[in-house]
Structures are given as C-alpha cells and as structure tokens.
C-alpha positions in Angstrom: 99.5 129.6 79.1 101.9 132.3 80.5 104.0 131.1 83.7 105.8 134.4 84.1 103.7 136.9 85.5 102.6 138.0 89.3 105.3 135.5 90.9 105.9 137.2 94.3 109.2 138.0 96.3 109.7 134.8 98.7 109.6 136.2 102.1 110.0 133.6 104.8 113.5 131.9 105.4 112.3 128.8 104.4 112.5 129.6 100.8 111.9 125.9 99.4 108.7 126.1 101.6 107.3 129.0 99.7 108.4 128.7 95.7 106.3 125.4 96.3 103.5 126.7 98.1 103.4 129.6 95.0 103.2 126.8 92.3 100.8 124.8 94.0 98.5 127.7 94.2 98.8 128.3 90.6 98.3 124.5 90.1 95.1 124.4 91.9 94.1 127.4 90.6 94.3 126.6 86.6 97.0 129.1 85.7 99.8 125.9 85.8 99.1 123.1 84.0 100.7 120.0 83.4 103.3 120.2 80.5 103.2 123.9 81.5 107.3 125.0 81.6 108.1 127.3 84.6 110.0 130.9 84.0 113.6 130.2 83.5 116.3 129.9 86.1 117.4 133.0 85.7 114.1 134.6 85.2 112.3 132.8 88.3 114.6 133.3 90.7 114.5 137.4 90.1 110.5 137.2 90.2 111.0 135.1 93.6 113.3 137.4 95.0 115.6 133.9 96.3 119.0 133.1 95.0 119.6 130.4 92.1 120.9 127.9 94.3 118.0 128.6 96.8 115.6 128.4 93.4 117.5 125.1 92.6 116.9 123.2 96.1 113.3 124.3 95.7 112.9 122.5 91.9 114.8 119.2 93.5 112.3 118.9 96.1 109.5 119.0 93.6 111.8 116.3 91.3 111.8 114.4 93.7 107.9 114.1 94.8 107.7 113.6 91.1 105.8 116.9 89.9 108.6 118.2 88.0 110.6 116.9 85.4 113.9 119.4 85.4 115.6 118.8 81.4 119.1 120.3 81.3 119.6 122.5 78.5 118.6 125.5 76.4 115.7 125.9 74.1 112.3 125.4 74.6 112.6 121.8 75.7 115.3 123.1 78.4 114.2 124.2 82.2 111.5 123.0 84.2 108.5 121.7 83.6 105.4 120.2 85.4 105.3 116.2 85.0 102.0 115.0 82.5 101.8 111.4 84.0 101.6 110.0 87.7 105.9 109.7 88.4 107.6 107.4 91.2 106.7 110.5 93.8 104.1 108.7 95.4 105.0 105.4 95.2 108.4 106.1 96.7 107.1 108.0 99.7 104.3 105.3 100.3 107.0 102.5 100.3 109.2 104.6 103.0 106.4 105.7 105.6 105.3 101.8 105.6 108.6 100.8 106.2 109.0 103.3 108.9 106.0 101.9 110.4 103.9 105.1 109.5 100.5 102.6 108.8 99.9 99.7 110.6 98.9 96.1 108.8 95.2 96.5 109.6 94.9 99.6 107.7 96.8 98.2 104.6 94.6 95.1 105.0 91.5 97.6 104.9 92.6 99.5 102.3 93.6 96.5 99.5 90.2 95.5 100.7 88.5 97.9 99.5 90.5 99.0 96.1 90.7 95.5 95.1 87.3 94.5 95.7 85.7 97.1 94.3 88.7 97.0 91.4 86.8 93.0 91.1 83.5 93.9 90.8 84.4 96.5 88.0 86.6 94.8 86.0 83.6 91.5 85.8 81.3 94.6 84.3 84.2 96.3 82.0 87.2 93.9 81.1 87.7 93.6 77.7 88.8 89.6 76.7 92.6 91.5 76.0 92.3 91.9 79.6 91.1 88.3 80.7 93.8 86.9 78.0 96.5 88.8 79.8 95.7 87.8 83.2 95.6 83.9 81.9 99.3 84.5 80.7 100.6 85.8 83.8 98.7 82.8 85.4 100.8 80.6 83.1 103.8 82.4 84.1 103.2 81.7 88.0 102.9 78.0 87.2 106.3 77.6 86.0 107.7 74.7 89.2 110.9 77.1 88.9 109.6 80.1 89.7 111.5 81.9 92.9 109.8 84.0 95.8 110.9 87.2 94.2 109.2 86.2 90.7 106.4 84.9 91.7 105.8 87.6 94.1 106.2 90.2 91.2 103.8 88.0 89.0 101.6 88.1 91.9 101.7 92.3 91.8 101.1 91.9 87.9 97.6 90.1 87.9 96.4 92.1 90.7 97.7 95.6 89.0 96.3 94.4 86.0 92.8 93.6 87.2 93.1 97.3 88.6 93.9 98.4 85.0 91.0 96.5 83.0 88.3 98.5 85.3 89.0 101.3 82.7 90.3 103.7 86.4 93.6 104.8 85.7 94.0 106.3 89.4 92.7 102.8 90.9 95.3 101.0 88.8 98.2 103.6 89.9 97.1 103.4 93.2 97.3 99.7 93.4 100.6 99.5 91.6 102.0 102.1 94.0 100.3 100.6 97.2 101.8 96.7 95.9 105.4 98.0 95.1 105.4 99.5 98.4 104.5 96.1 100.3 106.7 94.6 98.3 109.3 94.0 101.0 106.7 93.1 103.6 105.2 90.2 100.8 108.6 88.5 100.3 109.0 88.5 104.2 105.8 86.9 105.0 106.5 84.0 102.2 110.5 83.3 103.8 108.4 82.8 107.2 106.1 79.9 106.0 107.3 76.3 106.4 106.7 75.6 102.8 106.1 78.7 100.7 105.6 76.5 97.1 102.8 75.1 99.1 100.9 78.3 99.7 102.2 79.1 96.3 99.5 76.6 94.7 96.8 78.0 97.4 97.6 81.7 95.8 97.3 80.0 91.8 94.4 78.5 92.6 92.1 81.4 94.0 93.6 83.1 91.1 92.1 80.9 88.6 89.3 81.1 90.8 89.4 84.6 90.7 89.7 84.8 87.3 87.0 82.2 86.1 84.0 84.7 88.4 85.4 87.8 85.7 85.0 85.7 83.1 81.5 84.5 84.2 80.8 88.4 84.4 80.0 87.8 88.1 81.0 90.9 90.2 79.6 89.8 93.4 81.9 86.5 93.1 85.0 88.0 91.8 84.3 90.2 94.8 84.2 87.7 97.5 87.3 85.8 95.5 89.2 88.9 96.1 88.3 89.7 100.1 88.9 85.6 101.2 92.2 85.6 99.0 93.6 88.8 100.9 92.6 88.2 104.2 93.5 84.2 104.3 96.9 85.1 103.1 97.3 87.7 105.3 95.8 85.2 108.6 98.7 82.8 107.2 101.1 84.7 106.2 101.6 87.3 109.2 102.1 90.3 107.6 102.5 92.2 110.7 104.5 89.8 112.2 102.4 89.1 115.1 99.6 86.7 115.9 96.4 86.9 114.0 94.7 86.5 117.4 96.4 89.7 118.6 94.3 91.4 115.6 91.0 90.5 114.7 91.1 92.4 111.6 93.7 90.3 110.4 91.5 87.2 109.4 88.1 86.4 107.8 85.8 87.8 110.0 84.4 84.5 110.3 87.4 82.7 110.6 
C-alpha cells in the first residue's frame, strides 16, 4: 500500500495536532494499515510542509499512545511504522486518569461487572480444558502460605485475565488486562487496609475455586453470579474508594 502520496502542507501552529489528525484519517479510511511504514523523515516532513524536529515531536506522541513503533535505522525495516498488536498506550493512559481521579469507584465497579461477567458466562460455553488446567495452576500458585500482597495480587490479575482470554475475545482479554494493571495500585491499597489480609486472602481462593468449578460444570449463569458476588463483596470489604460502603450503594451486593 503506498503511504506517500496526497499528504498535505500542515497549516495550523499546532503541527503535532495535525500530522496526527492526517494519519488517523488515512487509518480510518483504509489507505494506512497496520504494519504499513510511513514516508521517510525526510520525505514526510517536505509533503507536511513542518520541520523535522516538528515531524519528530509529532511521531513521539503517537509512540507513546502506542500506534507507532519508530525503529532507528536505514533500510526497509528503518523509519516509522504503525504498531500490528494492542501496545502499553492504553493501558498506561487508563492507569494515569484513574489515579488522577478521572473515574470514580462506582463506575470501575460497573464496568469489571459487566466485562467479567459476561467474560464468565463465555468462557463456561468456550474454554478449552488448556484453559481450565491453567486457571487450576495459578489457583495452586495463590495457595502457597508465603505468598505476599503484591504476588498474590498479581496472581489474582492472572486468573481473571485469563478467564478473559479463554472466551476466544481478544479485545475483552486486553481490555481486562489493561483495566486490572491500572487498579493495580488501588488493589494493593485496599488489602494493607484490612485487619488481616491472609484472611480475606482464603475468602478470594475460595470463590475462585468456586468460580472455577461453575466453568467446569459448563454453567454460565453460575460462573456468572460467582463473578458479580466475588467483585462486589470484595469491593463492600475492601473500600476501594476509600469511603464507607454506605456512602455508595453501588458499592455492595444490591442486596447486601
């Protein structure tokens, strides 16, 4: 596919602003795809009309939300080209506008609720016994009595992320994995606040093996209801917002 023809004259002062908005027209349009290499340096920043270190500010900023992978060098493998597979772009600006308080708790309570208990229902219909094998080991794994916060709370990302990936959904499962890496903080804070966080540790491995029993069993509307009682009793308990469940009804069972 040719990248080097019709690129037009950048116009405005913001000149970052408008090299992206030219190759995200061409993205959504089909003339850029991914793997496609853009015009070199040299070249692109004549067709743009912008200086080279203009050109080059412009390509970081796309680095950096992860649709461009810049590879220094000559050749054909040399300059810039679009990204093939989901990079840390997201993830990375996910984990900072939650940290900057961007989205509340309730709506990162609503949202796990409904990619993980839909991600439940269609991994009981899909999982492959690979799948249910690898979600016992990483059960095993959260057993060990010296496992620390940080550990188990990674383990704890695993099983869920790979539940995510044995529905067969690659965007669910990088959506997950990006949404848990980016509560990651928030998870480790809400353990160091409970009294005795190996106890609730053994609440959390049980409803796992719970969990994991209703996939087995092929039983979506269980491994369903495992999923939404698990999120919301640890988020009830473990005050993920840091304020009272009572100050937020969502923050419980609805029943609770």
């Amino acid at each position: 596919m040719s990248t080097t023809a019709g690129w037009e004259p950048v116009q405005r002062l913001r000149t970052y602003e408008q090299v992206m908005a030219q190759i995200e027209e061409r993205i959504l349009d089909g003339r850029l795809a991914a793997g496609d290499h853009l015009p070199s340096e040299r070249d692109f920043a004549v067709q743009l009309g912008v200086s080279r270190p203009s050109l080059r500010e412009s390509l970081r900023v796309l680095e950096a939300l992860g649709l461009v992978d810049i590879r220094r060098g000559g050749g054909a493998d040399g300059g810039a080209a679009l990204v093939g597979t989901p990079g840390p772009g997201f993830v990375n600006l996910l984990k900072l506008q939650l940290a900057l308080g961007q989205f509340d708790q309730t709506d990162v309570l609503e949202t796990r609720l409904a990619l993980e208990t839909w991600s439940g229902r269609e991994a009981s219909l899909r999982a492959a016994e690979d799948d249910f094998d690898d979600l016992a080991g990483i059960l095993d794994s959260m057993d060990d009595p010296q496992v620390t916060t940080a550990e188990f709370n990674r383990l704890d990302t695993a099983f869920h992320v790979r539940i995510a990936e044995s529905t067969g959904n690659a965007l669910t499962a990088h959506l997950m994995q990006s949404l848990r890496i980016a509560i990651n903080r928030q998870m480790i804070e809400a353990y160091a606040r409970l009294d005795d966080w190996r106890a609730t540790a053994e609440t959390v491995r049980r409803e796992h093996r719970e969990l994991l029993e209703a996939l087995r069993r092929r039983d979506p509307d269980a491994a369903a209801r495992c999923l939404q009682d698990h999120i919301t009793d640890f988020y009830a308990l473990g005050d993920m917002g840091g304020s009272s469940s009572s100050d937020n009804p969502k923050a419980g069972r609805s029943h609770a």
